[in-house]
N, C-alpha and C positions, 0 to 999 in steps of 0.2 A: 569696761565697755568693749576692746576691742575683742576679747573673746568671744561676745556676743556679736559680732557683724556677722552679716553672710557670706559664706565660704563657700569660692566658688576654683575647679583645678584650672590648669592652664590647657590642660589639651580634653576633650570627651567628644562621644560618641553621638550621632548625630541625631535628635529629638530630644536630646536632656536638656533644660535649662532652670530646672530647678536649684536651688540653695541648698549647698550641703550644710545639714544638721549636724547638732556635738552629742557627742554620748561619753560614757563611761564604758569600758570591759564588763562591767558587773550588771551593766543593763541590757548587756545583749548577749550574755554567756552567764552557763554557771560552769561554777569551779569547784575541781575535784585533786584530790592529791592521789599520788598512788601510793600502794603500799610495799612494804620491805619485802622482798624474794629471795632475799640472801642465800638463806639458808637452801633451795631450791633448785637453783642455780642451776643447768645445765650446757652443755656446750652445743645439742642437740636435743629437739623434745617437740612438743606438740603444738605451745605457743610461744610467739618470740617476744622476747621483754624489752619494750621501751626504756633506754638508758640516755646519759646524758650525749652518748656514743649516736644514737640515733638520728642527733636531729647535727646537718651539717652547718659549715657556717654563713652557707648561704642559704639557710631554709631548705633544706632537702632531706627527703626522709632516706635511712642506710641502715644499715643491717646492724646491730649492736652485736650479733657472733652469741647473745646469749637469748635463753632458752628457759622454758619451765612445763610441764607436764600438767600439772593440777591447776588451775585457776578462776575464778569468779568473777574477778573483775574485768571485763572485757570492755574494749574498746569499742564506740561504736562508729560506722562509716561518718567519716565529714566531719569527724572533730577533730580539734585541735589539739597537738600535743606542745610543752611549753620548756622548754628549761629554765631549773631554779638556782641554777649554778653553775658557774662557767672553769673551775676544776684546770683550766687549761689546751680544752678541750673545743670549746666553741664559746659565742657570743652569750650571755646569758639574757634571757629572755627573748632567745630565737624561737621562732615556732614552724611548724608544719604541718601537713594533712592527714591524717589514718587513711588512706584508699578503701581500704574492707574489714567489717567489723566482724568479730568471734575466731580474730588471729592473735592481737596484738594484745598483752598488757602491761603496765605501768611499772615503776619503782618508784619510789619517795622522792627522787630527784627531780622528775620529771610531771606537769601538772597536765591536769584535763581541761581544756576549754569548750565547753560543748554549745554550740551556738542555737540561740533561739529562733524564732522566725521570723524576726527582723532583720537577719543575717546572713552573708553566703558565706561559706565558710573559705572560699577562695579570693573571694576580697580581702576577710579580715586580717587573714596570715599575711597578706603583702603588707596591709599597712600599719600590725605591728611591726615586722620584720622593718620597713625603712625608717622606724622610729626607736630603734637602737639606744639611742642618746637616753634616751627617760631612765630604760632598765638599768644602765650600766651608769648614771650618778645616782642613783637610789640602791643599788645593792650595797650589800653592808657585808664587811668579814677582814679579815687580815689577809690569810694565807688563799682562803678561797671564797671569791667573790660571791654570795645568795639574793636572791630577791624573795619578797615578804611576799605575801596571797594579798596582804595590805593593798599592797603598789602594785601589785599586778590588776588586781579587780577595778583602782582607783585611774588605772589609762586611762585619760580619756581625748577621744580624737575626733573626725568629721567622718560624715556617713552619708550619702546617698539611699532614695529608695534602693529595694530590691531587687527592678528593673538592671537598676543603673549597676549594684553590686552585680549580676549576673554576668553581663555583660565584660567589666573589668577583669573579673575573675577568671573567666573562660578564653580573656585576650591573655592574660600573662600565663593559663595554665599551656595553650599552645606555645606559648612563647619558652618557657619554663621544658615543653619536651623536646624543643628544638635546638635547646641548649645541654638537656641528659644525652639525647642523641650524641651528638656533635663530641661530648666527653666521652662517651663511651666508644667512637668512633675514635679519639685520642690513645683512651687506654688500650684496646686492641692493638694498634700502633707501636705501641711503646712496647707490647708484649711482644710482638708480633718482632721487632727486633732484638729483644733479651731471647726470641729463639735463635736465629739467624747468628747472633755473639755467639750462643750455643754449636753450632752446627759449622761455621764455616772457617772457626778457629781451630784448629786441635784442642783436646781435652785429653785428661785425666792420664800423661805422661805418653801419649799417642801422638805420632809424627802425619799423622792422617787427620783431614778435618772429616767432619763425617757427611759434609757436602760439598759439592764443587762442581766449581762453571766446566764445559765440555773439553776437553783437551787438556786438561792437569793430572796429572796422575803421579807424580813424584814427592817422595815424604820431603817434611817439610825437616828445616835446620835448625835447630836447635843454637844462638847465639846469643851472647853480652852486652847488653848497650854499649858498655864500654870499651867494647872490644871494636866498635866498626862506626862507633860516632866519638868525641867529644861532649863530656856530661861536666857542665860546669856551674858558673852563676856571673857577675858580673860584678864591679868593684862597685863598692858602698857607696852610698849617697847620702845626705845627712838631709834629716827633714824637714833644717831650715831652705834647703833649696826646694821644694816642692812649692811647685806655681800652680796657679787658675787657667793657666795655659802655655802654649807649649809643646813639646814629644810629651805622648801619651806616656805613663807613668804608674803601671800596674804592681797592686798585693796582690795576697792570695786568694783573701775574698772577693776581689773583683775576676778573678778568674771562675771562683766559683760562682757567680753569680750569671756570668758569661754562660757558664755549663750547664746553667739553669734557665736560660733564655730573660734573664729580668735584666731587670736596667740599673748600668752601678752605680751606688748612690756616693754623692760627693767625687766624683772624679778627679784625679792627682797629672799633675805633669810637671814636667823641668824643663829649664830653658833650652834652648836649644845650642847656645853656649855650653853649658852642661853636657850635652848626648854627646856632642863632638868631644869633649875632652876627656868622656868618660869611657868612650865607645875606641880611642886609640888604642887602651889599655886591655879593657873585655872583648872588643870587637863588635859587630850589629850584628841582632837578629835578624832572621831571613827567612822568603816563606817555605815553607813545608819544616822549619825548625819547632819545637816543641818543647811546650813551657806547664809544668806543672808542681802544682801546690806538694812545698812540705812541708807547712804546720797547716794546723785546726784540720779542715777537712783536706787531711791530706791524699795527694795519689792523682787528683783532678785535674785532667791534662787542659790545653788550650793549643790548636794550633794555628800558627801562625800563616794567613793565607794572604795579607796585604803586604806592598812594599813602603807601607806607609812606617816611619821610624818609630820605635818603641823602648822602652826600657822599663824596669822592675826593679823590686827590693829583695835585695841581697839576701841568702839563708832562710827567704819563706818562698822560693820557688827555684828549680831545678830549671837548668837549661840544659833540652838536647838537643846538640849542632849536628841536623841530619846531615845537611851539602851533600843532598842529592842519593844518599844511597839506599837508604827506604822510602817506595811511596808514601807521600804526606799523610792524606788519609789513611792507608794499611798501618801507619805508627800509630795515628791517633786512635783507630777502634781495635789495635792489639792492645792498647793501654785502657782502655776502658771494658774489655772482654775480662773474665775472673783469671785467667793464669795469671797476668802480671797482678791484680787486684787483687788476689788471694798472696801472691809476694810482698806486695807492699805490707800490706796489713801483720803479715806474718814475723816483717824483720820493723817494722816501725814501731811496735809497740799502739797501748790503745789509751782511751780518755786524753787527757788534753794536755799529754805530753808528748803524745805520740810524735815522731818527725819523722817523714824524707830524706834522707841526708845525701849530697852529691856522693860518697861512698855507695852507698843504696843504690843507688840511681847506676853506677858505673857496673853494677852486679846484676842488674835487673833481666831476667830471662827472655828471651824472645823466640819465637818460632815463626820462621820466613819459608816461606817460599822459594823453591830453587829460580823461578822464571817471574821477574820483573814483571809479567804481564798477569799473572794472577795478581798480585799483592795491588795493581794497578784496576783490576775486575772486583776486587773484594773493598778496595777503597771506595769504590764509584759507586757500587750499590749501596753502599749505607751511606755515605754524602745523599745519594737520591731517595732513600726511606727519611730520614734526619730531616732533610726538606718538605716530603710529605706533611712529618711530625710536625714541621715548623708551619707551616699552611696553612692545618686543621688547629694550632693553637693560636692562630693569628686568629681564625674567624672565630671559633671560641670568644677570643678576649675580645673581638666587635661584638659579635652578641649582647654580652654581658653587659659591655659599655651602653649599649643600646637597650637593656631590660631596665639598666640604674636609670638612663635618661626618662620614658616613659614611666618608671617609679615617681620621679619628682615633677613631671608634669600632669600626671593623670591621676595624683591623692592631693587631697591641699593638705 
């Protein structure tokens, strides 16, 4: 019985009051599979091949990087493309839009939904895509998850007239480019300082960076962490001391997660009895001091810019005691720039034994600046890029919280 009531969203546009209808996928799409390219395959060519690569995991169509020259089956504008396998790679049974037909075609992995005329094609793919849950306990397989053409055809969900579909469609497709923008605005960004690492670092065994603020003009020094800091770690903790609160209480992974801008899960601290007794011994961190990972994702610095108390676990993160003698910032984007990243990687070894070791650490190369006031000009511009970066991924991640909310209010 309750399937059959009338189904009505919590938020819609203003003249609908109609009852959304139930349908099935297979009554308002037919279904197409694509065929093997394998053999075909190019890395460039005349049409691009939809893979499982293509559709992202938030419903966005991307460039698979592959190619084919000869083909038939062509895609036509406005349908839907589907995945039948999630491989690792995305959700299975995410879908997205073709923009324009007699470019793109298929592989086996990947299905056709071509929508009939009771359909906009920019409705349907929202409210497969927030209905995730159905595809992903109905796929079947051990190693890689498939959904059947069975359970794909047999979805069935709430519909509005065509009116109403148009309208949804064309709200979340503006909303949808206002959020490609916004990333692509991101990624530019992120490029945009992977040059600038390039450019105002020295390279390639060169005491010159190949740009610079007005009044610098002296090669740069060539020094040792260990030679002009203290590169240490701190006395062991054991991890029945680790409290729910506390002095904060950092791994590795929470440093990397830091460098990642997300949020650490489960957070660790020790009493503050502990810091004190443990902090006589190792000493306190301080800010412009620098704390970076040596296991797993090693090499990941973190610098230290609060005087709020801290402490860390011994042998999975390096401690460098600046006290003052490199700008904070100029350590932390020397250490994230490829000279030192290409040294880590090079004495640490790789896969997932690779270490940091405070020996490493004490040997690690650095090239400064003769005048305190460059290393202080080259700090302060990527602090202020970093923050741009940080800004446009704040609004970003409102956006998106803001596409999910109107997802769950404007489909029932």
């Amino acid at each position: 019985m309750k399937d059959n009531q009338a189904k009505y969203p919590q938020l819609r546009f203003k003249g609908f009051t109609d009852p959304w209808e139930q349908r099935k996928l297979k009554d308002v799409t037919d279904y197409f599979n694509g065929k093997a390219h394998e053999d075909n395959v190019l890395d460039d060519g005349l049409y691009e091949l939809i893979t499982l690569k293509s559709v992202s995991s938030d419903g966005v169509l991307q460039s698979s990087g592959k190619h084919v020259n000869d083909a038939t089956d062509f895609l036509q504008e406005d349908t839907l493309i589907m995945t039948l396998s999630e491989q690792n790679i995305g959700a299975v049974g995410m879908t997205t839009i073709i923009p324009t037909s007699n470019y793109y075609v298929l592989n086996q992995r990947v299905a056709e939904l071509r929508p009939n005329s009771t359909v906009v094609a920019g409705f349907l793919t929202k409210q497969i895509n927030k209905n995730q849950n159905y595809f992903e306990i109905r796929s079947a397989g051990t190693k890689v998850q498939n959904i059947s053409k069975g359970n794909v055809e047999n979805f069935t969900f709430e519909i509005p007239n065509v009116d109403e579909q148009e309208k949804i469609g064309a709200f979340f497709k503006q909303l949808d480019d206002i959020i490609t923008l916004h990333q692509r605005k991101l990624a530019k960004l992120k490029e945009l300082k992977q040059g600038y690492l390039q450019k105002l670092f020295p390279q390639n065994g060169s005491k010159f960076p190949q740009l610079r603020f007005s009044g610098f003009a002296d090669a740069w020094e060539q020094r040792k962490l260990g030679g002009i800091m203290d590169v240490t770690s701190v006395k062991r903790i054991h991890q029945s001391d680790w409290t729910n609160k506390g002095v904060r209480f950092f791994r590795a992974r929470d440093i990397v997660a830091l460098s990642k801008r997300e949020k650490i899960q489960d957070p660790l601290f020790i009493s503050e009895q502990k810091y004190n007794e443990y902090s006589k011994s190792s000493g306190k961190v301080h800010v412009d001091d620098l704390l970076v990972t040596g296991v797993g994702s090693i090499g990941i610095p973190y610098l230290v810019k609060s005087t709020n108390p801290l402490y860390f676990k011994d042998g999975n993160i390096i401690w460098f005691k600046n006290n003052g003698y490199l700008d904070g910032s100029f350590l932390y984007y020397s250490f994230i720039g490829n000279s030192i990243q290409n040294y880590i990687k090079k004495t640490s070894g790789s896969g997932t034994v690779g270490t940091f070791t405070i020996m490493s650490g004490k040997k690690t190369p650095i090239l400064i600046p003769k005048s305190y006031k460059e290393q202080q000009k080259i700090g302060a511009f990527f602090k202020q890029l970093d923050d741009t970066i940080t800004l446009h991924q704040r609004k970003l991640e409102k956006l998106q919280e803001l596409k999910k909310g109107y997802l769950q209010k404007m489909f029932c």
